[in-house]
Every structure is written in C-alpha cells, then in structure tokens.
C-alpha positions in Angstrom: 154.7 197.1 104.2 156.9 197.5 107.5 155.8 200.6 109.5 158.6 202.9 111.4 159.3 201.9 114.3 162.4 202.4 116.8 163.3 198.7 115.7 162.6 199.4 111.8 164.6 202.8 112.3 167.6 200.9 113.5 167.5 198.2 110.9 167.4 200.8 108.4 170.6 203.0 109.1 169.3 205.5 111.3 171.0 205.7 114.7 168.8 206.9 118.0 170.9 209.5 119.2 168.2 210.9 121.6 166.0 208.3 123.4 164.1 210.8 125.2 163.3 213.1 122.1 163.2 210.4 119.5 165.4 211.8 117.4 167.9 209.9 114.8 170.3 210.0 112.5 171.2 208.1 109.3 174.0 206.7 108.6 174.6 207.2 105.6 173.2 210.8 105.0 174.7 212.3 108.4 173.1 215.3 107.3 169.5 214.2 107.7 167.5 214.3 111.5 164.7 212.2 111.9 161.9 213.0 114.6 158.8 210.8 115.7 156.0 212.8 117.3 156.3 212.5 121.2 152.9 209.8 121.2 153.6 208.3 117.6 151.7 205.4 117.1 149.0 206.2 119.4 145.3 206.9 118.7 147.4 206.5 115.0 149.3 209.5 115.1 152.4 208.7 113.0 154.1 212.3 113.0 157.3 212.5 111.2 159.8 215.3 111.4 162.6 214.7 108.4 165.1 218.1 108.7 168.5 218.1 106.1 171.1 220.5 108.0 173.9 220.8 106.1 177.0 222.5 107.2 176.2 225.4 104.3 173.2 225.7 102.3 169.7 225.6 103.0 168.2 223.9 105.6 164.7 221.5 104.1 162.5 220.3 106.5 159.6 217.9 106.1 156.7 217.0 108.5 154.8 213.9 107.4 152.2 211.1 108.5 152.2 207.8 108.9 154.7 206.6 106.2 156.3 202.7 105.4 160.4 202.5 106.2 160.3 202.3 102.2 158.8 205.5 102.0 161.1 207.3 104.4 163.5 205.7 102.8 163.2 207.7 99.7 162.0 210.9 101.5 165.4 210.7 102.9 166.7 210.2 99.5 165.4 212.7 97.9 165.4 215.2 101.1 169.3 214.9 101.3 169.6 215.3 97.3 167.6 218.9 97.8 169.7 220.1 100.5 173.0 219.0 98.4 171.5 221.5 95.2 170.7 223.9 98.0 174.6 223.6 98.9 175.8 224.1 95.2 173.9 226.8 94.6 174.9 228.8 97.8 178.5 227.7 96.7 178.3 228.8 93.2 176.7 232.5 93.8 179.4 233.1 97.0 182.5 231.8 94.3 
C-alpha cells in the first residue's frame, strides 16, 4: 500500500500548484483540489481535503484520514463523477 505523499501525489497526476499550502491539482480531473493538512504525516495526522469545483454545479467537498494513493485515487474518481451529476442536473432544471 503506497501512502500519499508529495512524491506519490506527483507520480499520480496531481500537480503541486501551491508549495506553501499543499495544495494540488489533477491532471486529469482539473476540476478536483487536493489539500494535505498543514502537519500531515506527523504524530499520524494524515488530513485530506478533496474539493470538486466545477465551473457550474455544485461544489462536493470531502475531508478524510489517512488514505493509500489507491484510495484517493477512486475518491477522486468518484468525487469528480458527483460534481459532473451535480452539473447536469443544474443544467437540466435552468434549460
């Protein structure tokens, strides 16, 4: 099980686009913002903050602990999919 790190995060298709906050981006799902708690890793806080913005629709946001890059891989997944039916459905009442 590979743990998240800022190496694992990079391997992965997430992009550090704020050193300072730890904050990143995938590349794949552009809407999705990953967060690591300010002392993650230490005394074993693992604080994750996953948060789909999409340009319309409703914003999902996610806090969890301690999780494998597998996991966050399908948290992203899945996180990206709700914020896509979240989209539709704005689209479809508004049309």
């Amino acid at each position: 099980m590979e743990s998240v790190t800022h190496e694992s995060l990079l391997e992965n298709n997430w992009e550090c686009t704020d050193v300072k906050n730890q904050k990143y981006n995938h590349t794949f799902l552009p809407d999705l913002i990953l967060f690591l708690s300010k002392d993650y890793g230490i005394d074993n806080n693992y604080m994750i903050k996953l948060l789909s913005t999409p340009d319309l629709g409703e914003t999902v946001s996610l806090n969890i602990n301690c999780v494998t890059i597998k996991d966050l891989g399908g948290l992203a997944h899945l996180l990206h999919k709700v914020s896509v039916v979240g989209l539709i459905k704005r689209l479809l009442i508004n049309y």
